[in-house]
C-alpha positions in Angstrom: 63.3 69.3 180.3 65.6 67.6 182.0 67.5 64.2 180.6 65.0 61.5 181.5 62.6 63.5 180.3 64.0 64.0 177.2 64.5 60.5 176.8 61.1 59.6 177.5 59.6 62.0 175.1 62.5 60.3 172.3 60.9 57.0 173.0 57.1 57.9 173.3 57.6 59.9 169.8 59.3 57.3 168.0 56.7 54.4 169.6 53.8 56.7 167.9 55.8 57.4 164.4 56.4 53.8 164.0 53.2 52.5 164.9 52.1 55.2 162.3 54.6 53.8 160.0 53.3 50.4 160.4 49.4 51.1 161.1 49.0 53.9 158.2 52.1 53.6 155.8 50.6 56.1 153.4 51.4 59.1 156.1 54.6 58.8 156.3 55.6 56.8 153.4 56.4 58.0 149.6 53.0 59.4 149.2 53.8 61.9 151.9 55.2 64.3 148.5 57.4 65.7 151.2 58.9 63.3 152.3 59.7 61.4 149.4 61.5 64.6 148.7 63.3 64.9 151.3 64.6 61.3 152.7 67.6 61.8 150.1 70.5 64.2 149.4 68.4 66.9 151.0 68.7 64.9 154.2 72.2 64.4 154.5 72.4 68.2 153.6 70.4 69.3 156.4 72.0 67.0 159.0 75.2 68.1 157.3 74.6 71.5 158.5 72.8 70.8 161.6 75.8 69.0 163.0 78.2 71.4 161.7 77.1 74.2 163.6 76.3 72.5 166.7 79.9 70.7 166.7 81.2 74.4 166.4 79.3 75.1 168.8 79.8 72.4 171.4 83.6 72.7 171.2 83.2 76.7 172.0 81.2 75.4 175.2 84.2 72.9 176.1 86.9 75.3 175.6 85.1 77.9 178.2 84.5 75.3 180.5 88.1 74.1 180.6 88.5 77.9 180.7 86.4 77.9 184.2 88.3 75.3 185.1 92.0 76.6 184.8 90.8 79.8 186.3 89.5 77.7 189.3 92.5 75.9 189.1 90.7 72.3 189.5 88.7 70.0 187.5 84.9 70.4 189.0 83.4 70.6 185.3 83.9 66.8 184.6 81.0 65.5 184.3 79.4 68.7 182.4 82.1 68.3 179.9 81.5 64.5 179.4 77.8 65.3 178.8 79.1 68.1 176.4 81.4 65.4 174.4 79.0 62.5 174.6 76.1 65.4 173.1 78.4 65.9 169.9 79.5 62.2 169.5 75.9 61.7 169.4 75.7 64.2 167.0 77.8 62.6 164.6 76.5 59.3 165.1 73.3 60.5 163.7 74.8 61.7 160.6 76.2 58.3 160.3 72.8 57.3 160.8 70.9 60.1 157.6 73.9 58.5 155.4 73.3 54.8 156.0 69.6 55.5 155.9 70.2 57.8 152.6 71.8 54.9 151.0 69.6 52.2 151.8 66.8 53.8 151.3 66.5 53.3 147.5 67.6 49.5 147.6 64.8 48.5 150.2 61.8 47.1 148.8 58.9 48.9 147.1 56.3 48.2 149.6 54.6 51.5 151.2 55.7 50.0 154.9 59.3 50.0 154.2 59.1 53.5 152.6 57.4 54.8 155.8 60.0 53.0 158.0 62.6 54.7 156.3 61.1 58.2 156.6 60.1 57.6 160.4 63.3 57.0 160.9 64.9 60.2 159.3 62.4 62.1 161.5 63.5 60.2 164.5 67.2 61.4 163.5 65.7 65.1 163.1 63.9 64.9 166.3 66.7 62.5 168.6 69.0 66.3 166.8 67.0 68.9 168.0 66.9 67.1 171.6 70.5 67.6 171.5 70.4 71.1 170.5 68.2 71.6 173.3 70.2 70.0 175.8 72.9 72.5 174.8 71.1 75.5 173.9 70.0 75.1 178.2 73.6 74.3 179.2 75.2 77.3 177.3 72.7 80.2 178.5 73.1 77.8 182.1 76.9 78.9 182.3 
């Protein structure tokens, strides 16, 4: 899949979980047992170590790139190295994102829409995640 596509697929998902969100707030609000268990500390957990990993993971990539690269003796890896960086900045944006979203998540009213808003966008964060695990996961069994 290559980037556009990816970003596509982002976008059509997240048009179709919030028009769920906002057509049929029971799905994917607090009813959803799951959910309701899982849009708070859990969530932050499993971002926590989500990002984790793949940061570890990213940097090993960079480093043997830059290894490439010295062996080479010039820069040609730029712009795979940008796209490496930009993937794990992304990364920790979204965990920025799970603990705003943790956080406001109780305060925001009681109504069943706002409750499914907040979940659809936790599994936005999960999904926009595993998009960027992809992208990597193809670029490291690339090199």
């Amino acid at each position: 899949m290559s980037k556009i596509d990816s970003w596509m697929f982002f976008l059509l998902a997240c048009s179709f979980m919030f028009g769920t969100a906002f057509m049929y707030p029971e799905s994917v609000g607090d009813e959803n047992a799951f959910l309701k268990g899982f849009v708070n500390h859990e969530f932050l957990n499993f971002m926590g170590v989500i990002v984790t990993i793949t940061l570890a993971s990213t940097a090993n990539i960079h480093i043997e790139l830059r290894k490439k690269e010295r062996e080479a003796e010039e820069e040609f890896l730029d712009n795979t190295r940008r796209s490496v960086k930009q993937s794990a900045f992304s990364l920790i944006w979204a965990l920025f994102l799970a603990l705003v979203l943790v956080v406001v998540k109780p305060i925001l009213p009681e109504a069943e829409v706002w409750q499914a808003i907040a979940n659809t966008c936790s599994i936005a964060i999960i999904l926009w995640g595993i998009l960027v695990i992809l992208d990597i996961t193809k670029l490291a069994f690339r090199m």
